[in-house]
C-alpha positions as CSV (number, residue, x, y, z in Angstrom):
1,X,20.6,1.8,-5.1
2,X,22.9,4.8,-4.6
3,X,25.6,3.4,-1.8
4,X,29.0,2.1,-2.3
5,X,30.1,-1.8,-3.4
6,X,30.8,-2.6,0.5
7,X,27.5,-1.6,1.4
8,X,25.7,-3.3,-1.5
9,X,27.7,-6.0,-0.6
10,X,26.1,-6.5,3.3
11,X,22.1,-5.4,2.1
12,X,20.5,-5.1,-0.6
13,X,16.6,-4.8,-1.8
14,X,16.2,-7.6,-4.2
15,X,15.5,-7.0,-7.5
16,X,17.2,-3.4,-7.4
17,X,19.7,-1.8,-9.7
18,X,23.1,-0.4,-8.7
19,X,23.3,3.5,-9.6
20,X,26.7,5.6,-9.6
21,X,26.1,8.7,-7.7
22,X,28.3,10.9,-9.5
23,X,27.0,9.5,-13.0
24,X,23.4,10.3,-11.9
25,X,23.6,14.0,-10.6
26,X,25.8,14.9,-14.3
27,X,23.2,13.7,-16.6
28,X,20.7,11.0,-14.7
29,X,23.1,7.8,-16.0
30,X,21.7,7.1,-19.6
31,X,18.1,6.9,-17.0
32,X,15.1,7.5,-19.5
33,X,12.7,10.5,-18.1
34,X,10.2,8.5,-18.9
35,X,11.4,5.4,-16.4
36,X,9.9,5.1,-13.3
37,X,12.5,5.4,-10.6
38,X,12.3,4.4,-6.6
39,X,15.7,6.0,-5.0
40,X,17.2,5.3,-2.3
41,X,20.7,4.4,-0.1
42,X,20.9,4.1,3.5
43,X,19.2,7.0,5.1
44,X,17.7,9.1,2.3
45,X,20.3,11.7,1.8
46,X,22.1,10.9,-1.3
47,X,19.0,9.6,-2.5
48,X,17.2,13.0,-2.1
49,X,19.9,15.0,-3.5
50,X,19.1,12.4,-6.6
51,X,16.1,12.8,-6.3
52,X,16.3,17.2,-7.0
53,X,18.7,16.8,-9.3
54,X,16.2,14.2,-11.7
55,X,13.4,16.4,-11.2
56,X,15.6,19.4,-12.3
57,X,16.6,17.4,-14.9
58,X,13.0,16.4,-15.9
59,X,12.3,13.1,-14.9
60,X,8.6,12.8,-13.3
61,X,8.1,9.5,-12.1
62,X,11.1,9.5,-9.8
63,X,10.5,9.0,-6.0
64,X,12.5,8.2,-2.8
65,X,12.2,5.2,-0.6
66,X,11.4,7.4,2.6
67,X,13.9,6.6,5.4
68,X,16.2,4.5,3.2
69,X,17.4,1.1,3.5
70,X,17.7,1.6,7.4
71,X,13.6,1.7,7.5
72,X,13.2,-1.2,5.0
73,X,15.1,-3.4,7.2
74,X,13.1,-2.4,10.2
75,X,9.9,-2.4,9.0
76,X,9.9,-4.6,5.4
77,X,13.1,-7.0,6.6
78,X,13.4,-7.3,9.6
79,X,16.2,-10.3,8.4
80,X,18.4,-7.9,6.6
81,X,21.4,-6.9,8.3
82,X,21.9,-3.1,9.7
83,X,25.1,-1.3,9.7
């Protein structure tokens, strides 16, 4: 989960772990390369960008939750609230 506190604070994905951005493009945020790592935040920008910088960085198992948290709650949650 790459998005800010406000947003974490209106939807979530259960179960998920809260990322800083800036910590993760540095050095991947103490992440193991050898973790296996679903991305995402709202759209899929800043989880893209994430998601080139790990692979640069040589993580393998990394992928992005394609269309972000806005396609989960349309097509996983449909009770999650959109903002």
């Amino acid at each position: 989960d790459l998005r800010y506190d406000w947003e974490r604070a209106l939807a979530r994905i259960a179960g998920d772990e809260w990322m800083d951005f800036d910590a993760l493009m540095k050095d991947g945020g103490g992440l193991k390369t050898s973790d296996e790592i679903v991305l995402y935040c709202k759209g899929q920008s800043k989880s893209t960008a994430a998601f080139r910088r790990l692979r640069a960085l040589g993580f393998d198992r990394v992928k992005v939750l394609r269309g972000g948290l806005d396609a989960w709650s349309e097509q996983v949650d449909r009770k999650m609230p959109r903002y």
